[in-house]
mmCIF file of the N, C-alpha and C atoms, coordinates in Angstrom:
data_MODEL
# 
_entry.id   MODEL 
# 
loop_
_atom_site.group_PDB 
_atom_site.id 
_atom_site.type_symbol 
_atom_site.label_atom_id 
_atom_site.label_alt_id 
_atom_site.label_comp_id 
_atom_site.label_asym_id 
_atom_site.label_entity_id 
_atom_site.label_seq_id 
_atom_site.pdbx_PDB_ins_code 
_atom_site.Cartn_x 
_atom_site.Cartn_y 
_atom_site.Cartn_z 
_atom_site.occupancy 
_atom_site.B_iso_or_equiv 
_atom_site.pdbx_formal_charge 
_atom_site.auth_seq_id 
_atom_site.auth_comp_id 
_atom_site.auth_asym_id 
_atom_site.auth_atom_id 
_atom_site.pdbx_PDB_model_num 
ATOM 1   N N  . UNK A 1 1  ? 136.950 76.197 86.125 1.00 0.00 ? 1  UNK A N  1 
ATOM 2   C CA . UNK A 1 1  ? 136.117 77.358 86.363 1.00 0.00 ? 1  UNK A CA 1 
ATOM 3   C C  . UNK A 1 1  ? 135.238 77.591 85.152 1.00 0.00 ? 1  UNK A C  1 
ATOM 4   N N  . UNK A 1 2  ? 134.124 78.302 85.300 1.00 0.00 ? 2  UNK A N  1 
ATOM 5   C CA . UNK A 1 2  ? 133.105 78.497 84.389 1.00 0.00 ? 2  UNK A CA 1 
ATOM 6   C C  . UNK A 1 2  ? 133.018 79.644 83.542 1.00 0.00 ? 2  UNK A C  1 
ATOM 7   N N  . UNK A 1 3  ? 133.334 80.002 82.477 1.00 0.00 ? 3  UNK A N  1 
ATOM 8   C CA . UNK A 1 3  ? 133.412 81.040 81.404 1.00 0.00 ? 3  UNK A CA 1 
ATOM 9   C C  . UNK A 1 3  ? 132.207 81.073 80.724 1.00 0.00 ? 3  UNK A C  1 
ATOM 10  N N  . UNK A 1 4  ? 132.393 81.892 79.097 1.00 0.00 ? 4  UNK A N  1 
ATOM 11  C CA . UNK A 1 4  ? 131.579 81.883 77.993 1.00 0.00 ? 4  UNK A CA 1 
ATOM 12  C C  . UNK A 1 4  ? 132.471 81.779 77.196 1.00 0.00 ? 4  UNK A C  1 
ATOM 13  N N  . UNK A 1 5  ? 132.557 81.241 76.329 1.00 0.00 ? 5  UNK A N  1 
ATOM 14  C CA . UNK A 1 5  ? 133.094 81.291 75.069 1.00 0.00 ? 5  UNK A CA 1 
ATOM 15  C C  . UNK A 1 5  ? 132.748 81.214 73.675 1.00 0.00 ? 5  UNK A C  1 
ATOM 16  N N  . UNK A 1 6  ? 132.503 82.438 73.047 1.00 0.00 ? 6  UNK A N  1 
ATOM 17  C CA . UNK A 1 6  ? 131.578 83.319 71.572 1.00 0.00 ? 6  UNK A CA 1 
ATOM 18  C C  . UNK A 1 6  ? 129.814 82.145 72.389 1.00 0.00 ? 6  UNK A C  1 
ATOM 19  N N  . UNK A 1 7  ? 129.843 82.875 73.226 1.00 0.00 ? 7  UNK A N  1 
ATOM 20  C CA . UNK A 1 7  ? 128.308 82.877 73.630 1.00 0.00 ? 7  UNK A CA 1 
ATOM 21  C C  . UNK A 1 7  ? 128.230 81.039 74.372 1.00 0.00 ? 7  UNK A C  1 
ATOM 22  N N  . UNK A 1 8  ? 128.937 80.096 74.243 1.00 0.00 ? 8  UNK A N  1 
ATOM 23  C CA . UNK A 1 8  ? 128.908 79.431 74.615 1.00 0.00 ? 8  UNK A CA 1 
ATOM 24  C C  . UNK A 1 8  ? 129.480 78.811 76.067 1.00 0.00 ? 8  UNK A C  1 
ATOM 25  N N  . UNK A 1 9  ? 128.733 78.237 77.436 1.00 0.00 ? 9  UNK A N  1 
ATOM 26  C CA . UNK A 1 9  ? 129.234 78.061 78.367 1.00 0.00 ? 9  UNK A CA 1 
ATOM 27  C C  . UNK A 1 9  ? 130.516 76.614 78.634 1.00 0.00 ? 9  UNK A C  1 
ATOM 28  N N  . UNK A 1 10 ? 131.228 76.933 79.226 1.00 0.00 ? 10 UNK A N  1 
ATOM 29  C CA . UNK A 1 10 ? 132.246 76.129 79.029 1.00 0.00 ? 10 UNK A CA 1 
ATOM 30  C C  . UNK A 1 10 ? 133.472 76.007 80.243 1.00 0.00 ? 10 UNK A C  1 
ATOM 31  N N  . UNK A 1 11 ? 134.166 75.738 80.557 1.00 0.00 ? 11 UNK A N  1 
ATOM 32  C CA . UNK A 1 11 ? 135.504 75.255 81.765 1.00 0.00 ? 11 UNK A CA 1 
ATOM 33  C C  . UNK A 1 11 ? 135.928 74.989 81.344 1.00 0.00 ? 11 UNK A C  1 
ATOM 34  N N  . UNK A 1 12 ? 137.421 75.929 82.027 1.00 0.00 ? 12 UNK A N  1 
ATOM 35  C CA . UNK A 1 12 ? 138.419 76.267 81.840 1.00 0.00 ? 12 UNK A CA 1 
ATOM 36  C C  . UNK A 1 12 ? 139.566 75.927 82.713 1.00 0.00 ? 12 UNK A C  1 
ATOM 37  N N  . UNK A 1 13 ? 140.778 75.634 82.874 1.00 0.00 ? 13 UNK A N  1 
ATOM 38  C CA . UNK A 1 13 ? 141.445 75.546 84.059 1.00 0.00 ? 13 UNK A CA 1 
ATOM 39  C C  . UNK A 1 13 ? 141.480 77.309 84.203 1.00 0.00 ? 13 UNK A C  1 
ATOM 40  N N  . UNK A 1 14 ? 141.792 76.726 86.270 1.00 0.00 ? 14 UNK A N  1 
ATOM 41  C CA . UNK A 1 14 ? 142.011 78.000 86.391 1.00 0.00 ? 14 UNK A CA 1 
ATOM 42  C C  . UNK A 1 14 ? 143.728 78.732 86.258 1.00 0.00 ? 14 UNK A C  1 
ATOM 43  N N  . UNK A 1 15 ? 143.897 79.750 86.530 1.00 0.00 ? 15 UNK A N  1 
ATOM 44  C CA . UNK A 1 15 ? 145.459 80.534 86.105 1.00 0.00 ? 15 UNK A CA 1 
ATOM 45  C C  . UNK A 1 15 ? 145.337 80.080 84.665 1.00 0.00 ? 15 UNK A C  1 
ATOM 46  N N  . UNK A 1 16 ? 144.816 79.832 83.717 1.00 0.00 ? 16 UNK A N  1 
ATOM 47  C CA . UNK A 1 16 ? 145.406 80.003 82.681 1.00 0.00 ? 16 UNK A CA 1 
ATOM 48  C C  . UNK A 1 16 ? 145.372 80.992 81.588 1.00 0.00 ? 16 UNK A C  1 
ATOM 49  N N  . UNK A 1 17 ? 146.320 81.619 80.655 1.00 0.00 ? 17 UNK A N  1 
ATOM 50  C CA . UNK A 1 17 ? 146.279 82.742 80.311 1.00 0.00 ? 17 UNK A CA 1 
ATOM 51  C C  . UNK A 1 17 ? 144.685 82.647 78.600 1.00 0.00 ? 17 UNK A C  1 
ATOM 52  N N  . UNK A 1 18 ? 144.685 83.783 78.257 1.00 0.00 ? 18 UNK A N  1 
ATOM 53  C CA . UNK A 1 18 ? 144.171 83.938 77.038 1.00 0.00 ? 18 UNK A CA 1 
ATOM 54  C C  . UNK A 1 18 ? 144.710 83.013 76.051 1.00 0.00 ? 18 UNK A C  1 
ATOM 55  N N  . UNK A 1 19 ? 146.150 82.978 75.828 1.00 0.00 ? 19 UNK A N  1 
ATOM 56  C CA . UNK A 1 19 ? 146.614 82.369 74.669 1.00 0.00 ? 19 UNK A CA 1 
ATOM 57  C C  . UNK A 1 19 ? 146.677 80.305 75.136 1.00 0.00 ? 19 UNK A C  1 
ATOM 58  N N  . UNK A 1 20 ? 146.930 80.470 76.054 1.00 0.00 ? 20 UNK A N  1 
ATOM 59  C CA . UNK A 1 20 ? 147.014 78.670 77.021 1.00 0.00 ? 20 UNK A CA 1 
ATOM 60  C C  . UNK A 1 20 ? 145.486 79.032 75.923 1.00 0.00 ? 20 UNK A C  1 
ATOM 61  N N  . UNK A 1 21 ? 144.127 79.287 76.649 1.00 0.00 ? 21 UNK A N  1 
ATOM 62  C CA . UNK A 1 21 ? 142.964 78.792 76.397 1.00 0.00 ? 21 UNK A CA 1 
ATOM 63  C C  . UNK A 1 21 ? 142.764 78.537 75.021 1.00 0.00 ? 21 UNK A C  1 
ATOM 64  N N  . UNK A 1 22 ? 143.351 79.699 74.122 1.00 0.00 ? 22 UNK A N  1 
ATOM 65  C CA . UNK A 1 22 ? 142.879 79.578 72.616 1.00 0.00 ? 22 UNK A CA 1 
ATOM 66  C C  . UNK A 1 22 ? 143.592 78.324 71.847 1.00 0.00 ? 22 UNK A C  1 
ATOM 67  N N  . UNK A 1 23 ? 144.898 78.054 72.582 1.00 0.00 ? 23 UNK A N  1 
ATOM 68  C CA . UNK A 1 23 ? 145.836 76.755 71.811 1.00 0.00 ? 23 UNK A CA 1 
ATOM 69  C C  . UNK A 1 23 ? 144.858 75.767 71.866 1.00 0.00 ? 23 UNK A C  1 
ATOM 70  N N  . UNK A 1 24 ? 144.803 75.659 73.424 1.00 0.00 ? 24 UNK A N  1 
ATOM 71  C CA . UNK A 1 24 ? 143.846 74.541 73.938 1.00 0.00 ? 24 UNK A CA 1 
ATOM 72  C C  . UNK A 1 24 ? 142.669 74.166 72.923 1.00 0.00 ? 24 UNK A C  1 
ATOM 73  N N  . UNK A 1 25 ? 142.043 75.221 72.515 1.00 0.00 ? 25 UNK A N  1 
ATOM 74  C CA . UNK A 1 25 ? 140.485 75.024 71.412 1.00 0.00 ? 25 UNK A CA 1 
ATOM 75  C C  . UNK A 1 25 ? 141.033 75.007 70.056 1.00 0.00 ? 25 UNK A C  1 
ATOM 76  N N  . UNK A 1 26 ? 142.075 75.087 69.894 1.00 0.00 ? 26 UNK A N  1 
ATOM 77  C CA . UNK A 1 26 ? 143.064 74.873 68.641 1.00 0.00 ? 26 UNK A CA 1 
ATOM 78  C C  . UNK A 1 26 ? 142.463 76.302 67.989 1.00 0.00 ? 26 UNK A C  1 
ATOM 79  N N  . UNK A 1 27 ? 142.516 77.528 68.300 1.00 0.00 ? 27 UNK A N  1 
ATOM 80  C CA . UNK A 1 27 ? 141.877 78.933 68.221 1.00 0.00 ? 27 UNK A CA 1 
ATOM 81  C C  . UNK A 1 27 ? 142.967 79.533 67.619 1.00 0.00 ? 27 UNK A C  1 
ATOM 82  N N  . UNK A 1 28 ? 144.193 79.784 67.848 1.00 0.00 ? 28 UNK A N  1 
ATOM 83  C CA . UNK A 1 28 ? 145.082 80.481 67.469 1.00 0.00 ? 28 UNK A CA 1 
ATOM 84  C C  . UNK A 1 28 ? 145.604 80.627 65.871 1.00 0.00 ? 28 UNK A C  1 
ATOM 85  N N  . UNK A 1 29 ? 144.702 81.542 65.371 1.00 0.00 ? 29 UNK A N  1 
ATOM 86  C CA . UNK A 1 29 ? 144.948 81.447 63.980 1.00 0.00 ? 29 UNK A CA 1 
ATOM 87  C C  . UNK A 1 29 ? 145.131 83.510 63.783 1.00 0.00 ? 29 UNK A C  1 
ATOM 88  N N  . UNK A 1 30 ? 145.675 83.354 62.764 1.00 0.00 ? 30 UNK A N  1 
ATOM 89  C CA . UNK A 1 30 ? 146.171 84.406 62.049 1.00 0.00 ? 30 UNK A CA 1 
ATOM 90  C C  . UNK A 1 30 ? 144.843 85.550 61.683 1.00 0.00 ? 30 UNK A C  1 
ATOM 91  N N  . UNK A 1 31 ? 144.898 86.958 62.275 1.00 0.00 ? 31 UNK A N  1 
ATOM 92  C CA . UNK A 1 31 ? 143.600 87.827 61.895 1.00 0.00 ? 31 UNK A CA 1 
ATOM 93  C C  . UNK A 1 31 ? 142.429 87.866 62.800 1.00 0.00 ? 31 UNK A C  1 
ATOM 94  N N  . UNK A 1 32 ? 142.782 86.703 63.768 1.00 0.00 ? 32 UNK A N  1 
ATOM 95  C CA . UNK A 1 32 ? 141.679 86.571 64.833 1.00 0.00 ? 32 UNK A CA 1 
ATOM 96  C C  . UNK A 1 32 ? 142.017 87.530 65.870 1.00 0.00 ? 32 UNK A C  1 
ATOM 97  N N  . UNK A 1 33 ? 140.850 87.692 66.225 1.00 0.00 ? 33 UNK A N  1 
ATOM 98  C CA . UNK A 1 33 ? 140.422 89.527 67.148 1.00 0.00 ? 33 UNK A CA 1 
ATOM 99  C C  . UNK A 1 33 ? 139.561 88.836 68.505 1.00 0.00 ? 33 UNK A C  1 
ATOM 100 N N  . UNK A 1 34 ? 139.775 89.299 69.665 1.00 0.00 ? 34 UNK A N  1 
ATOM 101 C CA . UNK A 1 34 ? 139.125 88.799 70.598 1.00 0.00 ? 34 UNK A CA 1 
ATOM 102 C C  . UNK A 1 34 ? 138.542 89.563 72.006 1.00 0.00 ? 34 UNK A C  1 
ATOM 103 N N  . UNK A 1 35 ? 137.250 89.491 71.801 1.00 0.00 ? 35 UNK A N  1 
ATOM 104 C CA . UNK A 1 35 ? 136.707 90.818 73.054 1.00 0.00 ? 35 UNK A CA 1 
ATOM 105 C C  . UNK A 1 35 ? 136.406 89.733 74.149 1.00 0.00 ? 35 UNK A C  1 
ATOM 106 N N  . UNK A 1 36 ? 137.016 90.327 75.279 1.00 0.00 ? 36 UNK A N  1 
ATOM 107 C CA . UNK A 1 36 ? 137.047 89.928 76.469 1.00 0.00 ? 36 UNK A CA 1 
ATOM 108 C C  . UNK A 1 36 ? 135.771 90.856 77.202 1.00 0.00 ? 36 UNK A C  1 
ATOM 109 N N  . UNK A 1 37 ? 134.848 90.568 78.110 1.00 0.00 ? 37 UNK A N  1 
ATOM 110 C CA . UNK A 1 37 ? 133.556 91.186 78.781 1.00 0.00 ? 37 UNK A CA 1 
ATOM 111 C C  . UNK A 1 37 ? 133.424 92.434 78.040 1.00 0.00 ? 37 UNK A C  1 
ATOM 112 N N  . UNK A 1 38 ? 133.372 92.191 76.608 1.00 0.00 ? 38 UNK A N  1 
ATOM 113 C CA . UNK A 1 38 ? 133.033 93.291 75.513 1.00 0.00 ? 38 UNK A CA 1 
ATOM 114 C C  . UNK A 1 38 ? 133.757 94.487 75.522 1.00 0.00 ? 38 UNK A C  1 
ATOM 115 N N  . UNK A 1 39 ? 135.350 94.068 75.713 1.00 0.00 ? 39 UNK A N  1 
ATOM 116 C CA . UNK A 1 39 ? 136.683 94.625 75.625 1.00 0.00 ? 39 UNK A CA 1 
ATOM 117 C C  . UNK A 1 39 ? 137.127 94.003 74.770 1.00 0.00 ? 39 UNK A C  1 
ATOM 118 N N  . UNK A 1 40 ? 137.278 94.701 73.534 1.00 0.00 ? 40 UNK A N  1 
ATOM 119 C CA . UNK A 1 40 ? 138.933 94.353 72.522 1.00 0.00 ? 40 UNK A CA 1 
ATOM 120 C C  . UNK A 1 40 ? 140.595 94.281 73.451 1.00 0.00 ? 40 UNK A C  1 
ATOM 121 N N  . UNK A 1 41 ? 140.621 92.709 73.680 1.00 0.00 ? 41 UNK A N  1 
ATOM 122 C CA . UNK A 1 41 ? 141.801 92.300 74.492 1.00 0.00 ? 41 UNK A CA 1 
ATOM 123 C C  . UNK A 1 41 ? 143.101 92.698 73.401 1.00 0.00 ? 41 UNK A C  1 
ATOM 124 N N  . UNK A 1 42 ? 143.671 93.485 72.915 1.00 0.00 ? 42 UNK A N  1 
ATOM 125 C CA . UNK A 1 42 ? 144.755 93.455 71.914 1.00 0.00 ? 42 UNK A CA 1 
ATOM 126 C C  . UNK A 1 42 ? 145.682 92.539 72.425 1.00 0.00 ? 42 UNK A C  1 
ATOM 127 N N  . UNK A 1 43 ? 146.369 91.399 70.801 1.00 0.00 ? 43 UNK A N  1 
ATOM 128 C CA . UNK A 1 43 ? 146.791 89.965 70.787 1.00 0.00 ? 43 UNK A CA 1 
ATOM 129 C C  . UNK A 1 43 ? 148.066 90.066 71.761 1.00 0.00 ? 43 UNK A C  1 
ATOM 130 N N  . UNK A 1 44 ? 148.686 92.144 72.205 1.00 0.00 ? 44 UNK A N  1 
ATOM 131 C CA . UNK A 1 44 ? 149.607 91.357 72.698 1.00 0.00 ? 44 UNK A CA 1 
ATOM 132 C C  . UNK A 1 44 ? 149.734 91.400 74.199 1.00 0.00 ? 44 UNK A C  1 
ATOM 133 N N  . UNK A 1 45 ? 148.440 91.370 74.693 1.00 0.00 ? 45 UNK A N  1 
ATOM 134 C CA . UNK A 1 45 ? 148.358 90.913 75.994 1.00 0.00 ? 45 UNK A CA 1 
ATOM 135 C C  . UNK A 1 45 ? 147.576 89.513 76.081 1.00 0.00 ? 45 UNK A C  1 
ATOM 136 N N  . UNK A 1 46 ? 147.381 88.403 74.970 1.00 0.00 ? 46 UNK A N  1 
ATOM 137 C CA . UNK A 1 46 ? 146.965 87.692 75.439 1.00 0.00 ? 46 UNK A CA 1 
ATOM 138 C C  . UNK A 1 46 ? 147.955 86.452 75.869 1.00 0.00 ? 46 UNK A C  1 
ATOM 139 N N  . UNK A 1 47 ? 149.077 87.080 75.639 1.00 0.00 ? 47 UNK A N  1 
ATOM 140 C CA . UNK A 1 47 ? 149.571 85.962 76.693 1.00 0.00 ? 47 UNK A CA 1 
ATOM 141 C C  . UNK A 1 47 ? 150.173 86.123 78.192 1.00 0.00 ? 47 UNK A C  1 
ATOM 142 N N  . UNK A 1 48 ? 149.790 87.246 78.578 1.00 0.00 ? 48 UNK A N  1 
ATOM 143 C CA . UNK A 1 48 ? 149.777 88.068 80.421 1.00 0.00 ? 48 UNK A CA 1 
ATOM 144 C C  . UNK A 1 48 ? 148.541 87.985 80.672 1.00 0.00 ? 48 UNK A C  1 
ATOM 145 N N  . UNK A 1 49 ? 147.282 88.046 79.615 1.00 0.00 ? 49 UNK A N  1 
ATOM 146 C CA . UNK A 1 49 ? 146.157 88.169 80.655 1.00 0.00 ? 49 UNK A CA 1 
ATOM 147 C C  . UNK A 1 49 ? 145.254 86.541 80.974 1.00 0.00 ? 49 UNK A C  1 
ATOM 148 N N  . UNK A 1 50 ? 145.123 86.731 82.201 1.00 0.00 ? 50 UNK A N  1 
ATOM 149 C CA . UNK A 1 50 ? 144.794 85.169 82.717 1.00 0.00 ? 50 UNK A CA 1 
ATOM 150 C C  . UNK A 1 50 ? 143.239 85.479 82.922 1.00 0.00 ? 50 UNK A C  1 
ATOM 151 N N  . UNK A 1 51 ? 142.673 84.237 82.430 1.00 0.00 ? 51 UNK A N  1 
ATOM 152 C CA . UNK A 1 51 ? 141.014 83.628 82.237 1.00 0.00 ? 51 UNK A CA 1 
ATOM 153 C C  . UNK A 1 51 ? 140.692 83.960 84.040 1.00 0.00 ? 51 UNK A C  1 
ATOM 154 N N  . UNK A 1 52 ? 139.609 84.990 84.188 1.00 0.00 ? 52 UNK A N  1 
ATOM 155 C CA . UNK A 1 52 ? 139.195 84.755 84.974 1.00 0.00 ? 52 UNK A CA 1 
ATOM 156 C C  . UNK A 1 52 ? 137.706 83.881 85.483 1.00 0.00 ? 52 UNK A C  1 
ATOM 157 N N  . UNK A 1 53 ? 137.021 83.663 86.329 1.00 0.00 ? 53 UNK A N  1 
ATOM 158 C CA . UNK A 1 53 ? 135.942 83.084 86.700 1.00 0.00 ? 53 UNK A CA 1 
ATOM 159 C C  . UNK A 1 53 ? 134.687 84.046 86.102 1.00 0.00 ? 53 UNK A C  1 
ATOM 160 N N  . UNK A 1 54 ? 134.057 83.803 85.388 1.00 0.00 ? 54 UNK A N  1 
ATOM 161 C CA . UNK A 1 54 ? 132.494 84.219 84.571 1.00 0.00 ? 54 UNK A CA 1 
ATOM 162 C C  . UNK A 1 54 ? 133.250 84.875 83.253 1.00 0.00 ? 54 UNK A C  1 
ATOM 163 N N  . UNK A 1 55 ? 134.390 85.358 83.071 1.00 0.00 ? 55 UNK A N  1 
ATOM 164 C CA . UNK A 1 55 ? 135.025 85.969 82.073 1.00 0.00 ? 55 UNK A CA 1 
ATOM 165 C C  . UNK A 1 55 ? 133.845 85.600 80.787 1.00 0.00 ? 55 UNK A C  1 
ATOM 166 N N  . UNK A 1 56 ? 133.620 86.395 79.687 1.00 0.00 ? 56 UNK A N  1 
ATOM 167 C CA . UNK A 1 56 ? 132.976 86.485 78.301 1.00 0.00 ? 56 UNK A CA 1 
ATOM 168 C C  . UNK A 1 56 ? 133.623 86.608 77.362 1.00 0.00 ? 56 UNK A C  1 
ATOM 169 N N  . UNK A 1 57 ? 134.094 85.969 77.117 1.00 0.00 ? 57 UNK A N  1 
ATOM 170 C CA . UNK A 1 57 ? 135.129 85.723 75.737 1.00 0.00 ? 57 UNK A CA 1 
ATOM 171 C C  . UNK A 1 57 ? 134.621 85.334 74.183 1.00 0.00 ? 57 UNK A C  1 
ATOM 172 N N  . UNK A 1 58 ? 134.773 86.814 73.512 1.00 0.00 ? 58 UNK A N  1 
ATOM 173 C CA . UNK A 1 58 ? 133.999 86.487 72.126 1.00 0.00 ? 58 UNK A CA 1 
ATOM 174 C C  . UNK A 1 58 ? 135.414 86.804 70.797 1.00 0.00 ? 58 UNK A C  1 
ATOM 175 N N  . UNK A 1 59 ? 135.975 85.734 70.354 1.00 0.00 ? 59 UNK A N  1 
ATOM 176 C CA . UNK A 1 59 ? 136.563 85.332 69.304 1.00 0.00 ? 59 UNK A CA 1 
ATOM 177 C C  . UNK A 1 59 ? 136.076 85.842 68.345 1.00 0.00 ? 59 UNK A C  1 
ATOM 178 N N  . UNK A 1 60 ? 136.391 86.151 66.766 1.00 0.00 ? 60 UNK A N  1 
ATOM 179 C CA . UNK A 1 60 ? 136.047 86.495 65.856 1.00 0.00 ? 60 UNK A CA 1 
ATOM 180 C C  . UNK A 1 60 ? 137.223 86.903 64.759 1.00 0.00 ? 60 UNK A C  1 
ATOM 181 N N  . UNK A 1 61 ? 137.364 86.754 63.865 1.00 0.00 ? 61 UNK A N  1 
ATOM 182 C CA . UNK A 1 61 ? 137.946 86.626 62.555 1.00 0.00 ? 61 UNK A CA 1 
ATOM 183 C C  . UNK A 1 61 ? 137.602 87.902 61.884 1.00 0.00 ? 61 UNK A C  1 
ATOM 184 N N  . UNK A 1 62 ? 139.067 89.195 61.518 1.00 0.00 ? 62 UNK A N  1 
ATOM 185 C CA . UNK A 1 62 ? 138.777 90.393 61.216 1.00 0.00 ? 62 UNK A CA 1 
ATOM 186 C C  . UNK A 1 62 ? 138.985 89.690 59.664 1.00 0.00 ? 62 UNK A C  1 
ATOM 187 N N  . UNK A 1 63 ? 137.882 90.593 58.884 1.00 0.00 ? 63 UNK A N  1 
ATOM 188 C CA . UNK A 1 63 ? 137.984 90.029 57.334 1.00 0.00 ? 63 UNK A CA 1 
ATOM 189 C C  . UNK A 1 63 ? 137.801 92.077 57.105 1.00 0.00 ? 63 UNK A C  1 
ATOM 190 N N  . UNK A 1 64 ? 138.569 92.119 55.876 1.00 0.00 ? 64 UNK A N  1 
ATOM 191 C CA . UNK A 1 64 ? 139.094 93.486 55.029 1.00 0.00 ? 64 UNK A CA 1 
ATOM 192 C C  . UNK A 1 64 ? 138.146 93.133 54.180 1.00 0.00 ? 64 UNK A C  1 
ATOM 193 N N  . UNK A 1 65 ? 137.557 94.552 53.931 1.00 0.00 ? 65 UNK A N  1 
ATOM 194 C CA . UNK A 1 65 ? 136.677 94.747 52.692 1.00 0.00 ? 65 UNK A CA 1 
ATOM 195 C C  . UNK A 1 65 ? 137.029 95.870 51.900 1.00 0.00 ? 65 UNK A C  1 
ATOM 196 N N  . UNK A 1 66 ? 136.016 96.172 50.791 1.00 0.00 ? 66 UNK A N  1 
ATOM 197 C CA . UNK A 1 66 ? 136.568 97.701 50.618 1.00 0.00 ? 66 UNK A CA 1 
ATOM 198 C C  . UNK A 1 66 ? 135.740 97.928 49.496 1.00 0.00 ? 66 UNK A C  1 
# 
């Protein structure tokens, strides 16, 4: 099925969850933040919530400043 992923178009299997997809892109790293159709998905539903068809998935890396 056909997604976005951080702005880029891409396929996906289908049923598979948030966290399946991010292993898959070798994504799963520590501090990473991820808006789903410009929803903050919090990390601990990404392994219940399943990739749907056109889904917008934008990844990003929270960095602390101060």
């Amino acid at each position: 099925m056909q997604i976005h992923f951080n702005d880029e178009p891409m396929q996906c299997a289908a049923g598979q969850t948030v966290n399946e997809l991010l292993a898959a892109l070798n994504q799963l790293k520590p501090g990473a933040a991820l808006a789903l159709n410009q929803q903050i998905l919090p990390r601990e539903q990404w392994r219940q919530h399943i990739v749907q068809e056109g889904d917008q998935i934008l990844l990003f890396h929270v960095i602390a400043g101060g």
